[in-house]
TIVO-401265 format. One line per 4 residues: their letters; for each residue x, y, z of C-alpha. Coordinates in steps of 0.1 Angstrom, whole numbers. Layout:
! TIVO-401265
a) X,Y,Z | ...
END
This chain:
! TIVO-401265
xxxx) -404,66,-19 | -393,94,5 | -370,115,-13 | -349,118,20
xxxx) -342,76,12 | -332,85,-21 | -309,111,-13 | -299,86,16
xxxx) -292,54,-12 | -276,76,-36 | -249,91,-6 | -244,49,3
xxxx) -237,42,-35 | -213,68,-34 | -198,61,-2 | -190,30,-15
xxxx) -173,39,-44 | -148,64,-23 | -145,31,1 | -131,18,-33
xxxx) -105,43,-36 | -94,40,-2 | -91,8,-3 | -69,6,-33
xxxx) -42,22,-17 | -47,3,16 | -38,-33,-3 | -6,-18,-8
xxxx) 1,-17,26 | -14,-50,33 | 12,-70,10 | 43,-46,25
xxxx) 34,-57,62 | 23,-89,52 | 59,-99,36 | 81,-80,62
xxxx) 52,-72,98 | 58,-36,89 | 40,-8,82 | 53,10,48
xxxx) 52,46,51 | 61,53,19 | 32,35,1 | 11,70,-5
xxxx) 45,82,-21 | 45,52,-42 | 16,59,-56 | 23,97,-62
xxxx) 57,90,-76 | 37,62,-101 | 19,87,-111 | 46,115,-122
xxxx) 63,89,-137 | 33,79,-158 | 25,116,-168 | 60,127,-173
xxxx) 64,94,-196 | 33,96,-216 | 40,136,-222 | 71,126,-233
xxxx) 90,147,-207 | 128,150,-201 | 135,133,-164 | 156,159,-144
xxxx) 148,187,-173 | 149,214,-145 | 182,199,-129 | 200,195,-167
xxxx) 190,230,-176 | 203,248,-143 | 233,231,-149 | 243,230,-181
xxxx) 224,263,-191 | 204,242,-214 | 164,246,-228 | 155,211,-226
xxxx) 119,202,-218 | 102,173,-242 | 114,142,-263 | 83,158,-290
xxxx) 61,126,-284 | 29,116,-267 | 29,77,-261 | -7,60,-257
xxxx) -21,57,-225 | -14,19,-226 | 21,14,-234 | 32,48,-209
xxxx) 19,26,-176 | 34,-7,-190 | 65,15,-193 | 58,27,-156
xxxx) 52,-9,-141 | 87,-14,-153 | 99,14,-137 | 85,3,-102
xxxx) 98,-33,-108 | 129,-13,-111 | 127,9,-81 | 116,-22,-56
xxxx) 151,-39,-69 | 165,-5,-61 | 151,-5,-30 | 160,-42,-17
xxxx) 197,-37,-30 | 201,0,-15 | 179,-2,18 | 167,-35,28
xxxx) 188,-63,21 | 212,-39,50 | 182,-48,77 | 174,-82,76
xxxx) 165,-92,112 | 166,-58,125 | 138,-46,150 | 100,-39,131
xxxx) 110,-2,144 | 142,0,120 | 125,-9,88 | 96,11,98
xxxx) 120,44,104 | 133,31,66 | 100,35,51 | 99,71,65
xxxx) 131,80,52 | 123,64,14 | 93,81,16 | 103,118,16
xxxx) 135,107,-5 | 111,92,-33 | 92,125,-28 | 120,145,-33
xxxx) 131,126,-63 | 98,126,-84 | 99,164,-76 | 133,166,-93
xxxx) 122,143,-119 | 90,155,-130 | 85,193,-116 | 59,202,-95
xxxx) 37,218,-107 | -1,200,-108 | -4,174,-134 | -33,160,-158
xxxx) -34,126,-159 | -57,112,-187 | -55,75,-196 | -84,71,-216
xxxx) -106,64,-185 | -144,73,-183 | -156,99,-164 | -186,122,-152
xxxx) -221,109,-145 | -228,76,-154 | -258,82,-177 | -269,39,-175
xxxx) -269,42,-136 | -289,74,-142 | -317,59,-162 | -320,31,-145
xxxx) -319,41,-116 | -349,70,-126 | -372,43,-139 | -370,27,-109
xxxx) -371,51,-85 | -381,82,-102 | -348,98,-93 | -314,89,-113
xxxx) -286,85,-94 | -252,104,-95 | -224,79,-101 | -188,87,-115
xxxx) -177,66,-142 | -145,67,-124 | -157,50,-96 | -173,22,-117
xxxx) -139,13,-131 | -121,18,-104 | -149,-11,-80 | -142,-33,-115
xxxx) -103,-31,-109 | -103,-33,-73 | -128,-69,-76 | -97,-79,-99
xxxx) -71,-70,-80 | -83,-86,-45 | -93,-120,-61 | -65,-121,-79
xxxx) -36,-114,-48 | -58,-133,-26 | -57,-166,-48 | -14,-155,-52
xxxx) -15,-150,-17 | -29,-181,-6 | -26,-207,-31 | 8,-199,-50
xxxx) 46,-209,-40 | 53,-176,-37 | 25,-165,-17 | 33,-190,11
xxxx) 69,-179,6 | 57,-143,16 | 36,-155,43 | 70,-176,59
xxxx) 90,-144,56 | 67,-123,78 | 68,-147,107 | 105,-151,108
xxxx) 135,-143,85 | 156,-163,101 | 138,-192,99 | 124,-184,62
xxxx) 161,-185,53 | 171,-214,71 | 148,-235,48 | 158,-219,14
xxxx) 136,-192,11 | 155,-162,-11 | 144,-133,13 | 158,-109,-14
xxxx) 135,-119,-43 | 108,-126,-15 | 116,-87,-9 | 117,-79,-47
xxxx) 85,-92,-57 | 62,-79,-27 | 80,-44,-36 | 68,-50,-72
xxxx) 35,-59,-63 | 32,-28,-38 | 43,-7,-68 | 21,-18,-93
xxxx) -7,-15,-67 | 3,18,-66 | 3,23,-95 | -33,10,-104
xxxx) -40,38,-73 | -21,69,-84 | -41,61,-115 | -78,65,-101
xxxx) -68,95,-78 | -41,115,-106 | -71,109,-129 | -97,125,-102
xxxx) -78,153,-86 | -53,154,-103 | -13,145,-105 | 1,171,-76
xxxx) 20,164,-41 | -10,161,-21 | -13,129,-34 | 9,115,-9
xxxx) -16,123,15 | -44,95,3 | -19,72,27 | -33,93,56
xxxx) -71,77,44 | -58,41,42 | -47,42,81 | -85,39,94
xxxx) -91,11,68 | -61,-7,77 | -71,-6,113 | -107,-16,104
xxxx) -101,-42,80 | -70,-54,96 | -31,-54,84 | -25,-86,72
xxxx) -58,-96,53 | -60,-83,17 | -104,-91,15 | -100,-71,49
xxxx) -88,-36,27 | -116,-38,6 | -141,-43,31 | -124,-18,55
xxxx) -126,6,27 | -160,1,20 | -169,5,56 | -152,37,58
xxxx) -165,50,27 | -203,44,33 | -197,53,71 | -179,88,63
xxxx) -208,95,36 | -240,91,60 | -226,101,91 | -222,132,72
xxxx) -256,134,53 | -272,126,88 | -254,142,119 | -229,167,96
xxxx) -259,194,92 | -268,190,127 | -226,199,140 | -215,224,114
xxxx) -203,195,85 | -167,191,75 | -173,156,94 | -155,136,68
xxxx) -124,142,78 | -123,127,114 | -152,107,115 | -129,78,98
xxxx) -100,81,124 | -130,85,150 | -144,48,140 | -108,32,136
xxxx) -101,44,171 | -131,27,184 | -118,-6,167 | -85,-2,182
xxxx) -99,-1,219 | -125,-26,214 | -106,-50,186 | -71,-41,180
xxxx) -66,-69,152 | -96,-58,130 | -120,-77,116 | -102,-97,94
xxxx) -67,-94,108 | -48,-123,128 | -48,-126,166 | -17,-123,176
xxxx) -4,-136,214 | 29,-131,225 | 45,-153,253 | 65,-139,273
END
C-alpha cells in the first residue's frame, strides 16, 4: 500500500477523533437552544469554569484564596488533601447543578417571553461573569488536570494496525475515551430527548413558553434541568480538553470550534453534533495534509468556518437541523 494512503488513513483516524472533541462541546449547545431557541454563549465558559472547579476541588484548594488573603492579610492556600479523581467530578456535577439553579433564579426566570436577542445578550454577559468568577475562585494560572485518564499512543491500535498494514498508527488514548463517552452521551440524550416526559417537555418549551405554560409545563425546572444537563456536558468536555492542553483561560475558546459544527450538523439535533463534529474534524485534517503544503499550512484554522459558511448559503438548517418557515 502507498505510504502516501497510510499517512492519508492515519490523518482521517485522527481527524475523527478531534471531530470528537469538537463535538462534545457542540451538544452543549444543542440542548441550550433546543430548550430555550437560543444560542448559549457561555457554554465554552461552562466548560472552562467545570474544569477549575474540578482541579481546584481535587487539589484541595481554598475557593477565593487570593481574594481572602488580600483582604484579610491571611496565607491561606490548601485544605492539605487530594480527593480521587472520582469523587472531585461528582463533587463538581453538583456544583453545576448548583450554578444552573443559580442561573434560572438570578437571570432567566426575569426573561421569560423576552425576544431570542435578550437571552442571547444574557448568555454573553454570564459568560465573561462566570469567567471572571472561576478566575477569582481558582487563580489563573495554567492548570494540570489528571483524572486518571489514559493517554499517549495507543500501543493496541499501533500493533494492529502494523500487522496489517505494515505501518502502526498514531492514536491518543485520549481520543479513544473521549469517541467511547461521546457514543454514550448522544445515545443516551437522544433516547431523554425523544422518548422521556421531560424530553418532550423540553421540546414544548422551545416552540413557545407561553403556550408550554399554559398546559402545565414548569418552565423553571424545564430551565433547571437543560442547565444541568449543559453543565454536566461541560463538564465531561472541560474534562477531555483540561486533560489535553491543559486547565488555562483559553479554554473558553474551544466554543469558537463548536460554531462550524453547529452550523453543519444543525442546532437543534443532538446525532447532528456528533456528526457535524466528525465532519469537521476529518475535513480540517485532509484538507490540510492535501492542499495545506501546497498554500503555506496553518489551514486548520479557517478551513472549518470556510465549510460552515458554505452550508449556510447553500443549507442554512444543516443537515440534521429542522426547516423552519415563518408566515408572515
Amino acid at each position: 500500500m502507498p505510504d502516501q494512503l497510510l499517512y492519508a488513513m492515519e490523518v482521517t483516524l485522527n481527524g475523527l477523533m478531534a471531530g470528537v472533541m469538537y463535538s462534545l462541546v457542540a451538544l452543549g449547545f444543542v440542548l441550550i437552544f433546543k430548550a430555550s431557541g437560543i444560542f448559549n454563549y457561555a457554554q465554552g465558559v461552562l466548560a472552562l469554569f467545570a474544569a477549575l472547579t474540578l482541579v481546584g476541588l481535587q487539589n484541595g484548594q481554598v475557593p477565593f484564596a487570593h481574594l481572602i488573603n488580600a483582604a484579610f492579610g491571611t496565607n491561606l492556600h490548601g485544605f492539605g488533601w487530594q480527593l480521587p479523581g472520582i469523587v472531585a467530578i461528582a463533587l463538581t456535577a453538583l456544583v453545576m447543578v448548583g450554578l444552573a439553579i443559580a442561573i434560572e433564579k438570578l437571570v432567566l426566570k426575569h426573561l421569560v417571553n423576552q425576544a431570542p436577542i435578550i437571552l442571547f445578550m444574557a448568555t454573553i454577559g454570564l459568560a465573561y461573569f462566570l469567567e471572571g468568577l472561576g478566575d477569582v475562585m481558582w487563580g489563573a494560572d495554567i492548570k494540570k488536570l489528571d483524572v486518571g485518564l489514559p493517554q499517549g499512543i495507543s500501543e493496541t491500535v499501533e500493533s494492529v494496525t502494523d500487522r496489517i498494514f505494515g505501518y502502526g498508527f498514531f492514536i491518543d488514548n485520549l481520543d479513544i475515551v473521549a469517541t467511547v463517552v461521546a457514543v454514550i452521551l448522544v445515545s443516551s440524550l437522544t433516547l431523554f430527548s425523544q422518548y422521556s416526559k421531560q424530553g418532550r417537555a423540553l421540546r414544548a418549551v422551545a416552540d413557545d413558553h407561553q403556550a408550554a405554560l399554559s398546559v402545565g409545563i414548569s418552565l423553571r425546572f424545564i430551565w433547571i434541568l437543560v442547565w444541568s444537563i449543559a453543565g454536566f456536558v461541560a463538564l465531561v468536555a472541560g474534562i477531555m480538553w483540561g486533560t489535553k492542553s491543559g486547565v488555562q483561560f483559553s479554554l473558553s475558546l474551544i466554543a469558537l470550534k463548536a460554531l462550524p459544527v453547529l452550523m453543519l450538523g444543525g442546532f437543534t439535533s443532538i446525532p447532528g453534533a456528533i456528526v457535524g463534529g466528525l465532519i469537521i474534524g476529518v475535513g480540517e485534517k485532509l484538507f490540510e495534509f492535501f492542499v495545506g503544503p501546497m498554500i503555506g499550512g496553518a489551514t486548520e484554522n479557517w478551513f472549518a468556518y470556510v465549510l460552515a459558511l458554505g452550508f449556510l448559503v447553500f443549507r442554512p438548517q444543516g443537515l440534521f437541523g429542522e426547516k423552519i418557515i415563518e408566515r408572515v
